[in-house]
N, C-alpha and C positions, 0 to 999 in steps of 0.2 A: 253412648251412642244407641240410639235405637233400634234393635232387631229389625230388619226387612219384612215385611210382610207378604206371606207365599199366596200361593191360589188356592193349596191347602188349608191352611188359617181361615180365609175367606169364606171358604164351602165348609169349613166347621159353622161357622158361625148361622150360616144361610141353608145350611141342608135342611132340618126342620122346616124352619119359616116358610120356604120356596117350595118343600116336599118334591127338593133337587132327585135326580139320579142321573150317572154319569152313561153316557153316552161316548163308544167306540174302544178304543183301548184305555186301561189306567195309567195314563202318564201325566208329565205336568205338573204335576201337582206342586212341584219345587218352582215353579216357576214366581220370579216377583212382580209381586203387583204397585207397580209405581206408584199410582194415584186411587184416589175413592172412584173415582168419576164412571158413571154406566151410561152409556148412548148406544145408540145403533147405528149400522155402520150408514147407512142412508147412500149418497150417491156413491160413493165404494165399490158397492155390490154394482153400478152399472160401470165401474169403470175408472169414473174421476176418483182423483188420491190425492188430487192439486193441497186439500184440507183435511185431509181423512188424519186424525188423533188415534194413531194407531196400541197407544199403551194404557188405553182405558178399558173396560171391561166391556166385552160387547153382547147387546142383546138383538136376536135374532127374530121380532115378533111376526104378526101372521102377514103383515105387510111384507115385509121383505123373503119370506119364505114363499109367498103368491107369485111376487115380483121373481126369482130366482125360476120356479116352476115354468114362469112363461116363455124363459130365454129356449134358444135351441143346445143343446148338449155342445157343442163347440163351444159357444160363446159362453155358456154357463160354465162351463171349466177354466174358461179362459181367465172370467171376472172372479172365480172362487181364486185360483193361484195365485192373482195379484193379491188378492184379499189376505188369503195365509202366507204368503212371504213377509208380511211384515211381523208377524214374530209376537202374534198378539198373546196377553193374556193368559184368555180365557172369552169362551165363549157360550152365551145360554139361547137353550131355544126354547120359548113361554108357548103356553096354550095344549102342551103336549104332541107337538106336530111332529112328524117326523119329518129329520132331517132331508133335503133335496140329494140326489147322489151328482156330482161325488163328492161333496164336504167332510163326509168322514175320512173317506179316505187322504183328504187332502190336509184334514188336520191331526189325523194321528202321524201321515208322514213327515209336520212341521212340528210335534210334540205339542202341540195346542191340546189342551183338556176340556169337552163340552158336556154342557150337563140340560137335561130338560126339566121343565118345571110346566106342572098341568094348568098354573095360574093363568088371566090374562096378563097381556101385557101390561096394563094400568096398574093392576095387582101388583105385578112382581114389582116394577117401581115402587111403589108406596111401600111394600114391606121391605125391599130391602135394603131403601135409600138412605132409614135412618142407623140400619144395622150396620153398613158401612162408615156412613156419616164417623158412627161413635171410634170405629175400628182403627179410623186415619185420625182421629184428631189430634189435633197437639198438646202433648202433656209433658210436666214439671213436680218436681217433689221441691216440697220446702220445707225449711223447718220451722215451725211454729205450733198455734194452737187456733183452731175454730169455731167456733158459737153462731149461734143464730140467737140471735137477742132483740127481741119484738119484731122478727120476721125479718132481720137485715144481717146477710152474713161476714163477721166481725172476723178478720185473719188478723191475728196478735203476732205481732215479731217481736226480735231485740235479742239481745244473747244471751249464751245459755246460761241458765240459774237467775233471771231477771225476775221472773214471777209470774211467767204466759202462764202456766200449767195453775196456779194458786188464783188469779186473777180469775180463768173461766170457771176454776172451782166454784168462789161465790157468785157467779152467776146461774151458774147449776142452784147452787140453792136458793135464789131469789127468783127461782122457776124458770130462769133462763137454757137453751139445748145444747148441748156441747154434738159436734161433730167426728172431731179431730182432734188427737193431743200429741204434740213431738212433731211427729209425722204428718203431712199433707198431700194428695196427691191430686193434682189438678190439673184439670181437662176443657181445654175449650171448645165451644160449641160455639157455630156461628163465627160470626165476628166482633163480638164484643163478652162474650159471655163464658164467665170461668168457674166451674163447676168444682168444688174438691171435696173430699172422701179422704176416710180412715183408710189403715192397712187392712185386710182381710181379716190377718192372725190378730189384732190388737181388739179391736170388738171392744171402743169404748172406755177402753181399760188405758187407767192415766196414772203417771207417776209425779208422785210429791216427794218432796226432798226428806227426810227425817221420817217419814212417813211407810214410804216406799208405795206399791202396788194396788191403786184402787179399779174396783169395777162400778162405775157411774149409774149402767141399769139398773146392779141390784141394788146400792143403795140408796138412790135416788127413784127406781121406779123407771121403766120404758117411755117417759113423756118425757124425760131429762135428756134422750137421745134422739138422734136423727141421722141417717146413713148419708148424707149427702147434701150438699146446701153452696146456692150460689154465693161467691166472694163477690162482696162489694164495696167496704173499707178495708185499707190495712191500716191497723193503729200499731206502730211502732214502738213500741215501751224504751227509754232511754234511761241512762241515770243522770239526774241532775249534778251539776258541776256551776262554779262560780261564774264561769265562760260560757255557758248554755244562753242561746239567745232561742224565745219560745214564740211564736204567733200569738198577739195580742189577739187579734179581729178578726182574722180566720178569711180575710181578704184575698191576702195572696196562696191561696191553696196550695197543698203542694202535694204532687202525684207520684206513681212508682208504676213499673211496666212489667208486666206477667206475660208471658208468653204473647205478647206484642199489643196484648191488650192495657190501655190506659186506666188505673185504680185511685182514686181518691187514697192519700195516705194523713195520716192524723199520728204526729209524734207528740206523746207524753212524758214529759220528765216525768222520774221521780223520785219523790223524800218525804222524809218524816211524816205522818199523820194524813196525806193524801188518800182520798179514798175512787179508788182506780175502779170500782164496780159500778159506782155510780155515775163517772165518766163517761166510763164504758156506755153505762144505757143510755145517758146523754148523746153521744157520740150516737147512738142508730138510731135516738127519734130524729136530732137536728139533722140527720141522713133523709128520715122521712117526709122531715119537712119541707129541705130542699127538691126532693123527688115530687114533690107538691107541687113544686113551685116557690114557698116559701123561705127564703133567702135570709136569716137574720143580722146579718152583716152587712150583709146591700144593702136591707132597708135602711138600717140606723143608716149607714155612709150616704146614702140619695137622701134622707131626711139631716144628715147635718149638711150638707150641701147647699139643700134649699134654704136651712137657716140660716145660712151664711149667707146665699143668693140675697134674702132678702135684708136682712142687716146693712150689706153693704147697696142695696137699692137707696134704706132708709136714710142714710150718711151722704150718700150723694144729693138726694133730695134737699137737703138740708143743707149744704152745703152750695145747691145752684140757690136758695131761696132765699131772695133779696129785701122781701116786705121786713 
């Protein structure tokens, strides 16, 4: 299960960037942050709550601290209390303004934690939309092995002692980059894009069977690695059996689902004398090609189609033709 993400966590991440500092008393900080998401509270602050998404992080910019300034102290209190009963967050106030009174006071008696940040408004979005983005994303460990092999990244499966870890070996050495080995950890970005990485502590370093403990950089040299590379086939390594039925045509694709993203998957028998490297590279240009637009399966199928199309035109012809 994944650890909850605090307010703490968050203002680690964002104190630099935003060049935060906290504002009123230190508390809070335990408090969980449901979702990524930063708005501001916009008609809230007059009142309405009919829509107000109270468990996102809220940004206070110079609009709404002008807007607050212009109420009468009744009514500004009145709209701050509804505002802090909903048990926000967290809350930042950009451009270095100070706080309207009585906010502090209203949000240290709710345990709400505010912080100021001297950016504009526009700023603080932009820096710290992506710094969140990454903080909430959805992520999975797999086991496998990862490559980047002619810029297309190659997630090897199949079980253990199959030959993921030997496979991206000699791709390593046909100057291809290895990522990942065993271990994967992957992050999606967006909504279709799955990002994965090595372990910290593993740094490249792959284990072969008989062999035991290689480090990739040093003996291949720093161009043989790369910290990080999007997944975009899984090729499945199987072992071949009598009963194995393989895709001829490569027609009927067949796919597999990573954290709810849809992945191109490509299973390879194997036996005897197969050479799984050069599949492999095969496997990421016809990737490229497709990405092109270039389909070599459809064409041949649209081009034996039309042969057929017209064979069977010729028969008919020939068949209505009475001279």
């Amino acid at each position: 299960m994944t650890p909850a993400i605090t307010v703490g966590k968050v203002i680690a991440r964002l104190r630099e960037i935003l060049e935060l500092e906290q504002l009123g008393q230190v508390t809070g900080t335990d408090r969980v942050v449901a979702t990524g998401e930063m708005s501001s509270p916009g008609l809230a602050l007059a009142g309405y709550v009919g829509r107000f998404v109270a468990d996102r992080l809220q940004v206070l910019g110079e609009t709404e601290i002008s807007y607050l300034r212009s109420l009468g102290d009744a009514e500004r209190r009145a709209n701050l209390q509804r505002f802090c009963a909903f048990g926000l967050p967290c809350v930042f106030v950009t451009k270095a303004q100070d706080p309207v009174p009585p906010l502090l006071e209203l949000v240290d008696a709710a345990g709400i934690p505010v912080y100021r940040s001297p950016l504009k408004t526009a700023d603080f979005y932009r820096l710290a939309k992506p710094v969140i983005e990454e903080l909430f994303a959805a992520t999975s460990t797999l086991h496998g092995s990862l490559a980047d092999v002619f810029g297309v990244g190659l997630l090897f499966t199949g079980a253990s002692g199959i030959g993921k870890s030997e496979c991206v070996l000699d791709l390593v050495e046909r100057g291809h980059r290895l990522v990942a080995d065993d271990l994967v950890f992957v992050t999606r970005r967006g909504n279709d894009v799955l990002i994965g990485r090595g372990h910290a502590l593993q740094r490249h370093v792959m284990e072969i069977r008989g062999v035991g403990l290689i480090d990739i950089s040093h003996i291949f040299g720093v161009r043989a690695v790369r910290q990080q590379k999007r997944i975009e086939v899984v090729v499945q390594l199987v072992e071949w059996s009598e009963h194995s039925v393989a895709d001829r045509t490569g027609l009927d694709g067949e796919t597999t689902d990573i954290l709810g993203v849809s992945l191109p998957r490509i299973t390879v028998y194997l036996n005897p004398g197969k050479n799984i490297t050069v599949i492999a590279e095969v496997i990421a240009m016809n990737h490229l090609l497709k990405y092109s637009g270039m389909d070599a399966a459809q064409i041949f199928n649209e081009r034996l189609i039309t042969h057929m199309r017209q064979a069977s035109e010729i028969r008919q012809y020939l068949v209505e033709d009475d001279e």
